[in-house]
N, C-alpha and C positions, 0 to 999 in steps of 0.2 A: 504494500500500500504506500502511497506516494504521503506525500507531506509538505504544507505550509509553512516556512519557519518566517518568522517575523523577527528585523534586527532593524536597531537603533546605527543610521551613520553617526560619521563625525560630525557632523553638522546637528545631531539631535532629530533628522528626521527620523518617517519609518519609512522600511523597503521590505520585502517579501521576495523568496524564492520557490518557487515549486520545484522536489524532490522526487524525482521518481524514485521506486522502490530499493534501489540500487544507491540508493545517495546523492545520483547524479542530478546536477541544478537544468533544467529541461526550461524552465522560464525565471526570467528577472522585472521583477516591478519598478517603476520610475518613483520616487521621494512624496513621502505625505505626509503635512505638517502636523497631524494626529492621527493615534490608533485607529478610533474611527473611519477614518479615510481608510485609513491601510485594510482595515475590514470589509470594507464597502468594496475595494479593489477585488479582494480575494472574492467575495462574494459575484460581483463581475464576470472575472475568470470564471467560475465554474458554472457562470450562465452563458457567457458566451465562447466556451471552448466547444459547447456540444454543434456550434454550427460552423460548417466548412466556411463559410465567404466569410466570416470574422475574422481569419487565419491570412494576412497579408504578405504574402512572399517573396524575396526581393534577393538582388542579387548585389553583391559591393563590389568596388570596380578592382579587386585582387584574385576576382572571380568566385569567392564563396559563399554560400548561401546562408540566409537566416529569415525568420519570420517574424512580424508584431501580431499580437491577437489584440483585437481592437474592439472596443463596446459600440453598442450602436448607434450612438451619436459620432462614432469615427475617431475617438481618443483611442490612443495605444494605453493598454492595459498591463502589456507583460512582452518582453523583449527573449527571444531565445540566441544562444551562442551563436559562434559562424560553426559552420557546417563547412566539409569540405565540398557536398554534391549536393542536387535536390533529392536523392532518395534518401541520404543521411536527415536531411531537414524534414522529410515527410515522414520518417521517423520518430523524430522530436516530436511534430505534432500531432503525431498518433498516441504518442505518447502521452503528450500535458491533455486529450482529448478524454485518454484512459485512466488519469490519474488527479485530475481537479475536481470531480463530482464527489467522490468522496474521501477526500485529502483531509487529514489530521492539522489541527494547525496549532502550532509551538514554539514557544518565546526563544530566543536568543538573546537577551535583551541586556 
């Protein structure tokens, strides 16, 4: 089972990673100036990973791939690594698809 962890940057915000079951950090959230936020994020994600066209796919110009999943007003919600391929990356977001509906979520804080 995957997992939410919630950590405090230097700056005092919050951020979230999603964990798939493996450890491995599958998505990264952008800065929120309260818990709150950061909950509403997470809650987000796990509404909008269940739909394919949230899942924004992009290519960066060293040729590797990554995705934003994006809520439905078009905010990016959660950033994934680069990928070496787009099967590596469709991967990933088979992954955060498989593992955000029911992800544990826990402090780092």
């Amino acid at each position: 089972m995957g997992k939410f962890e919630i950590k405090k940057d230097k700056a005092g915000k919050f951020r979230f990673n999603l964990k798939a079951a493996n450890g491995l950090v599958i998505l990264s959230s952008e800065a929120y100036n309260t818990r709150k936020a950061c909950d509403n994020g997470i809650e987000s994600v796990r509404k909008n990973s269940k739909d394919d066209s949230k899942f924004d796919r992009t290519k960066a110009k060293n040729g590797k791939s990554r995705f934003n999943l994006k809520a439905a007003n078009g905010q990016v919600i959660g950033t994934s690594q680069m990928y070496a391929g787009n099967s590596s990356m469709e991967k990933g977001i088979a992954s955060v698809k498989k593992n955000a509906s029911d992800a544990q979520v826990v402090e780092s804080l």
